[in-house]
C-alpha positions as CSV (number, residue, x, y, z in Angstrom):
1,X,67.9,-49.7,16.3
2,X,70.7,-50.0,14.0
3,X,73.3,-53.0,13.7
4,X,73.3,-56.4,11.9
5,X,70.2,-59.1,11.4
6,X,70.2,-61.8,13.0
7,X,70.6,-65.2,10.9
8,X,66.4,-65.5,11.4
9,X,66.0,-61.8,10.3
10,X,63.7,-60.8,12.7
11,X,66.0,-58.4,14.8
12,X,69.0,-56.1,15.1
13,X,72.0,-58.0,16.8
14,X,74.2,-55.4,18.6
15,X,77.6,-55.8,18.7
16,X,79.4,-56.3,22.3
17,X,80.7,-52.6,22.3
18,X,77.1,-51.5,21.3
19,X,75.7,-53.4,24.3
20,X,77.8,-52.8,27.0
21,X,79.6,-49.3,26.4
22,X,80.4,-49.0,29.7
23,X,82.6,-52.6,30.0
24,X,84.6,-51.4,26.7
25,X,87.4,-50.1,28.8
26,X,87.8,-53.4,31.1
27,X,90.7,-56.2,30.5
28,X,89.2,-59.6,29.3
29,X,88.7,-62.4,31.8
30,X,88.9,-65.5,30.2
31,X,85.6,-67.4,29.6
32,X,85.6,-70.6,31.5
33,X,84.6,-74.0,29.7
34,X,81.4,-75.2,31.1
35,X,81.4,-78.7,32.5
36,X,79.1,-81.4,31.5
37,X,76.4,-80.6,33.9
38,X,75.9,-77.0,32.6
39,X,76.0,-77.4,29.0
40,X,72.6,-77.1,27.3
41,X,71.2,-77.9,23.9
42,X,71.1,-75.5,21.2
43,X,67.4,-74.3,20.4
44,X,65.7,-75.6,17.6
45,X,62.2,-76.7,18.2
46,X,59.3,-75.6,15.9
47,X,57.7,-74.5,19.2
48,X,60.6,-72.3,19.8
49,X,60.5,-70.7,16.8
50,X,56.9,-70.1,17.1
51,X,57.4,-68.5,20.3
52,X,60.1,-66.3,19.2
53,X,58.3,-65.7,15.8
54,X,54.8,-64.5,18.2
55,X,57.4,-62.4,20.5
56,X,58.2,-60.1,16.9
57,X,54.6,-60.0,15.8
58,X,53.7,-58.1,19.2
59,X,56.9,-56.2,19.6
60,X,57.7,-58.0,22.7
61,X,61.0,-58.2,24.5
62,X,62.0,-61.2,26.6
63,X,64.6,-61.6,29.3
64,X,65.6,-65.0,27.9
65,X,66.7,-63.5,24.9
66,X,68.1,-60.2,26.5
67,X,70.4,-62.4,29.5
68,X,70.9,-65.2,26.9
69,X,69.1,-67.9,29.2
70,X,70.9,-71.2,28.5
71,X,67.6,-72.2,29.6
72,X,65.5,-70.8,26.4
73,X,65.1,-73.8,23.9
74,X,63.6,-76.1,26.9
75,X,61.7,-73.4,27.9
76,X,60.5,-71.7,24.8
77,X,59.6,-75.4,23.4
78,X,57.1,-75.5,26.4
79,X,55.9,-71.6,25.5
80,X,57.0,-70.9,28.3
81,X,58.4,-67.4,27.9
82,X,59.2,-64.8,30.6
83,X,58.5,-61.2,29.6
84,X,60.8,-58.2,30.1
85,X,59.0,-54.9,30.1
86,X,60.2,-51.2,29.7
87,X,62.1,-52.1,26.7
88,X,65.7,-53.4,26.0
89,X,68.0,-50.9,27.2
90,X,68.6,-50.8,31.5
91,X,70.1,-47.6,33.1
92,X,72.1,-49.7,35.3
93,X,75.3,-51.7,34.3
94,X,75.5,-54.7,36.9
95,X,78.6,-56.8,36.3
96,X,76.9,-60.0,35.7
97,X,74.4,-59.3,33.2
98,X,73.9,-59.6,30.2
99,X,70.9,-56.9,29.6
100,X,72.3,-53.9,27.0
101,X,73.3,-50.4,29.4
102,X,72.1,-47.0,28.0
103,X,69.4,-44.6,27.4
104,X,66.4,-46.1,27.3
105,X,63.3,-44.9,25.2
106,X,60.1,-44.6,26.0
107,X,57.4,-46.8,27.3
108,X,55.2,-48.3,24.9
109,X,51.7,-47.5,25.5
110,X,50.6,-51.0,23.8
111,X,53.2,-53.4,25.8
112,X,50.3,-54.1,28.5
113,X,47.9,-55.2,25.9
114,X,50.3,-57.4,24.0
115,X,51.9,-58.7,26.6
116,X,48.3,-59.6,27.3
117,X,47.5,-61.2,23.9
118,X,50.7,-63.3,24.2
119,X,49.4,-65.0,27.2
120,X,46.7,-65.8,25.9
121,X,48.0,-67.0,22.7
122,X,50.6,-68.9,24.5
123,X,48.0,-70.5,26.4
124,X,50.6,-69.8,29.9
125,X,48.7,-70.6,33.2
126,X,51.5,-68.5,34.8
127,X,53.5,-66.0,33.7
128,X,56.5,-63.9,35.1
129,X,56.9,-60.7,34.4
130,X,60.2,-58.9,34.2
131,X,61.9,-55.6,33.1
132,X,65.4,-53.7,32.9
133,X,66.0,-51.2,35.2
134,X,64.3,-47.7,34.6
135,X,66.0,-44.5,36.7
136,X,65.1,-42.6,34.8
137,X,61.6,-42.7,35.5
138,X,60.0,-40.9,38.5
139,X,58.4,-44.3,39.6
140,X,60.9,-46.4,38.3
141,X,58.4,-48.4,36.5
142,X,56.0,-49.1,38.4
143,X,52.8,-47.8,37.6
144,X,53.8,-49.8,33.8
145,X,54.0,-53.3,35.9
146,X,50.5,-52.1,37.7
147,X,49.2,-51.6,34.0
148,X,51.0,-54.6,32.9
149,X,49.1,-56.8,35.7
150,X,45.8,-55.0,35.4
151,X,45.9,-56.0,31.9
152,X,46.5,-59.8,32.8
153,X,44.2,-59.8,35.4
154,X,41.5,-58.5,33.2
155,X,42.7,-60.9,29.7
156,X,43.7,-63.7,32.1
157,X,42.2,-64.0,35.3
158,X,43.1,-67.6,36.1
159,X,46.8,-66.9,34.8
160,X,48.9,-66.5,38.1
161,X,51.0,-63.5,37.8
162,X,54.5,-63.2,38.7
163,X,56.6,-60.2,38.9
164,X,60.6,-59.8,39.3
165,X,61.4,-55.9,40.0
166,X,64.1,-53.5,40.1
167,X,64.8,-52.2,43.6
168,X,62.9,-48.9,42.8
169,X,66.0,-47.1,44.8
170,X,64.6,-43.7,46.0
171,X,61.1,-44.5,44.2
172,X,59.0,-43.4,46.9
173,X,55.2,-45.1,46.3
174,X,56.8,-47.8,44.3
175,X,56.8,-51.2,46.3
176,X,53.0,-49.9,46.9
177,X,52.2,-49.2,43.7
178,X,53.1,-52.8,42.6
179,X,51.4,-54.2,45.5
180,X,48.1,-52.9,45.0
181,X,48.2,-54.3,41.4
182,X,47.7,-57.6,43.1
183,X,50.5,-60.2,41.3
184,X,50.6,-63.5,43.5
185,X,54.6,-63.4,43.5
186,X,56.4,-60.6,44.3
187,X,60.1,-61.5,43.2
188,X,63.2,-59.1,43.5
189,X,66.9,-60.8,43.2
190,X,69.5,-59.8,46.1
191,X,72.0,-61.1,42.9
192,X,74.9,-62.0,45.4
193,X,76.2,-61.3,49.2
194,X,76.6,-57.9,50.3
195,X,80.2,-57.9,50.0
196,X,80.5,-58.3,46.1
197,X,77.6,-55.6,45.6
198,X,80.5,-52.8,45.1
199,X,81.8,-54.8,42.2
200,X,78.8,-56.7,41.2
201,X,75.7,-54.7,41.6
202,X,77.7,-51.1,41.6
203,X,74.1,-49.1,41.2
204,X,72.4,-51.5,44.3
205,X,72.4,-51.7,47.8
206,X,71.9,-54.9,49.5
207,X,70.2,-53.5,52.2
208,X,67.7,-51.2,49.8
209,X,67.0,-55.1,47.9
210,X,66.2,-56.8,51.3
211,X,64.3,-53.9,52.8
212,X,62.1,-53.8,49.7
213,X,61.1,-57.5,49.9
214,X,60.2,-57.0,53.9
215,X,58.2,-54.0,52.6
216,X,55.9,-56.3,50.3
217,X,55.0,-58.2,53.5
218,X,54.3,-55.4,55.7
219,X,51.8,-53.9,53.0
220,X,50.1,-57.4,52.2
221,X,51.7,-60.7,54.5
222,X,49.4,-63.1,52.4
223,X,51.9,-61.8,49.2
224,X,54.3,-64.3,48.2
225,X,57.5,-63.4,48.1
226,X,60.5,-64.5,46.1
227,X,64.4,-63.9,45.9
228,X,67.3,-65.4,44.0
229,X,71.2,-65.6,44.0
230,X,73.9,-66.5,41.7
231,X,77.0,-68.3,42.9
232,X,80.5,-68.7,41.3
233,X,81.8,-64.9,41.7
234,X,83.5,-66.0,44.4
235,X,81.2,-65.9,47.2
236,X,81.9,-67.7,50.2
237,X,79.3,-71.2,51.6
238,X,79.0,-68.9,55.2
239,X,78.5,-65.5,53.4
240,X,75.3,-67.6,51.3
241,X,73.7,-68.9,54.7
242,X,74.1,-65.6,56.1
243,X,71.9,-63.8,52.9
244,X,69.6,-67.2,53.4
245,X,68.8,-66.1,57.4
246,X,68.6,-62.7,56.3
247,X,65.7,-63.3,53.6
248,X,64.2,-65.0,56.8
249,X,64.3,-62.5,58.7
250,X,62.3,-60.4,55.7
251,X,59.6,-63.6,55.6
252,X,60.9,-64.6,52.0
253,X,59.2,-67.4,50.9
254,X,60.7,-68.6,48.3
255,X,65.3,-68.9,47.8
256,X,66.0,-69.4,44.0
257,X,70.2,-70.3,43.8
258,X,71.4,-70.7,40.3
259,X,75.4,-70.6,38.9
260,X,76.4,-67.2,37.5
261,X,77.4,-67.8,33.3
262,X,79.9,-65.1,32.6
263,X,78.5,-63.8,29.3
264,X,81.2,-62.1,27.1
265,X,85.1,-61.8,28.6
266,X,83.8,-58.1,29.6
267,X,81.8,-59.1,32.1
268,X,82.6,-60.1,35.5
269,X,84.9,-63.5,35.9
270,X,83.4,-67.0,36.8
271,X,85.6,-68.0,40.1
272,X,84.2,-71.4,40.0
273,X,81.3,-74.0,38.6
274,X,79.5,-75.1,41.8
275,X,78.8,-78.7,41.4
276,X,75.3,-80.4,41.7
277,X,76.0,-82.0,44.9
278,X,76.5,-78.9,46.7
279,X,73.2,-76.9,44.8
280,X,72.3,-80.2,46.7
281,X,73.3,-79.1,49.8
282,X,72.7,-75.3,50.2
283,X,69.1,-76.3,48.8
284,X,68.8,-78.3,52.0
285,X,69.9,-75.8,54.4
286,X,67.9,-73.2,52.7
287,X,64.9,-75.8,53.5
288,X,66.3,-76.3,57.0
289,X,65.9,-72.4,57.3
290,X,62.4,-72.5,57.0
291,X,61.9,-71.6,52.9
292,X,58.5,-72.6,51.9
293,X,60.0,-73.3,48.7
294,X,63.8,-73.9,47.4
295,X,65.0,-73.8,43.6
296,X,68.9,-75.1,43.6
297,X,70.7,-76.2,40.5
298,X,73.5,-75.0,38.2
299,X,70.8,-74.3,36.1
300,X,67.9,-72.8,37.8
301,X,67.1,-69.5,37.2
302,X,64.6,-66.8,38.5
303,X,61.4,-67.9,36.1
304,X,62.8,-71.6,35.6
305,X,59.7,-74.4,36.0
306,X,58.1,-71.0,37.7
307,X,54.7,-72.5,37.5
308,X,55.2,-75.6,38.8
309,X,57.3,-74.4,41.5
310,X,54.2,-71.8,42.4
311,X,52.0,-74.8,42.2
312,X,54.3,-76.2,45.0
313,X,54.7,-73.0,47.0
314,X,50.9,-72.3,47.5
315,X,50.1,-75.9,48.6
316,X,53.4,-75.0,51.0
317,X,51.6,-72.5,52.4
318,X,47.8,-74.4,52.6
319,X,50.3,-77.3,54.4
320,X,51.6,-74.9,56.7
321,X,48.7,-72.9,57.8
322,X,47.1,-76.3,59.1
323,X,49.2,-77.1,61.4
């Protein structure tokens, strides 16, 4: 990979234009200054640099590195790290994100065993498991997540296992694939409401992301299942009820809601900072819609506190199922 090192030396920073080719051509949009109840401490603990220092030794990638996480120093200072597998580059080129777009490479034979020996090593009694888009793969990816989880299962079998997928569009075998591999969360982000998807999520389809969750629960309805939205892109309060009833209807069991961060004046433009009163109040409707468990905050994000919050979902679910 070619382009400057970082100020620790460990790895290749690419430049904006490097990252995201296919934004070069768009007019700035402003970036926004973050209010007080966004902003975030810079990362600086010797248990994040020990995390970041055991993610080069195995050649691992990380999605709080690769979506710059405003969440990674509280996060990494707990070892708490959330693994993006496939490599760095996706074959998508969402608006929002802040993941590199191109050609990808190919998959790493070793990335199951390492991601493996980082759980371990990291001592994680759950771990989530991510990756970049892969289209160009005739599975999409997932017989790698099945290897990825059979390797967990087998280094760690009391680590829960969580996994956030792509949409595996026109994948046929995919969802099933995945399934069979047995993680206890099955997560896959709708992103935003189906009427921002053209400008958003240009390579999705809402209805492809919801009919893939409602899949997981037809193959295996004791599967948690998990989904997550950003808002500030100028989403309307109804059009985010609407998406909440519709992840009902698909028996999601868990609504993660977290405020978009516009990454580099490329990407798509913040319309607005919600504010922590009303996380506040679409996590109690979300609850009032029959969630078994609701993350809502500026800052929450898809693998945010995700083991306590599975901690809390399966004793949801014991609650539930005796009465």
């Amino acid at each position: 990979m070619d382009g400057p090192i970082n100020a620790s030396g460990d790895k290749p920073l690419l430049s904006r234009a490097e990252r995201h080719p296919e934004k070069a051509h768009r007019p700035d949009n402003p970036i926004q200054r973050k209010p007080d109840w966004i902003r975030v401490r810079a990362p600086n603990s010797p248990e994040y640099a020990e995390t970041k220092r055991l993610m080069r030794e195995l050649k691992l990638t990380t999605v709080c590195e690769e979506a710059a996480c405003p969440n990674i120093g509280e996060c990494w200072k707990k070892k708490h790290a959330t693994f993006m597998i496939m490599g760095e580059t996706c074959t998508r080129a969402c608006a929002f994100c802040n993941v590199a777009t191109g050609k990808p490479g190919a998959l790493n034979p070793h990335e199951p065993a390492n991601i493996a020996e980082a759980v371990g090593k990291l001592g994680l009694d759950h771990v989530v498991v991510t990756s970049v888009d892969r289209d160009d793969l005739d599975d999409g990816g997932a017989g790698h997540f099945a290897q990825v989880i059979d390797a967990l299962h087998a280094a760690a079998p009391k680590t829960t296992i969580e996994v956030l997928t792509p949409d595996f569009m026109k994948k046929p075998g995919a969802i099933e694939t995945v399934v069979a591999a047995r993680p206890d969360v099955f997560n896959h982000n709708l992103e935003t409401v189906p009427r921002l998807y053209t400008t958003i999520r240009p390579g999705a389809r809402y209805f492809t992301s919801l009919r893939l969750l409602a899949r997981v629960k037809e193959i295996d309805p004791a599967m948690f299942t998990k989904s997550g939205l950003m808002v500030g892109l100028g989403e309307t309060r109804e059009e985010i009820l609407q998406v909440m009833d519709d992840l009902r209807a698909a028996d999601v069991d868990f609504i993660t809601i977290g405020q978009y961060l516009q990454p580099t004046p490329k990407h798509a433009p913040l319309d607005r900072f919600w504010t922590p009163a009303e996380f506040d109040e679409l996590a109690a409707m979300a609850r009032a819609k029959g969630f078994l468990m609701v993350s809502a905050s500026p800052l929450t994000r898809s693998s945010y506190f995700a083991g306590d919050d599975f901690v809390r979902l399966r004793a949801a679910r014991a609650a539930q199922l005796k009465t």
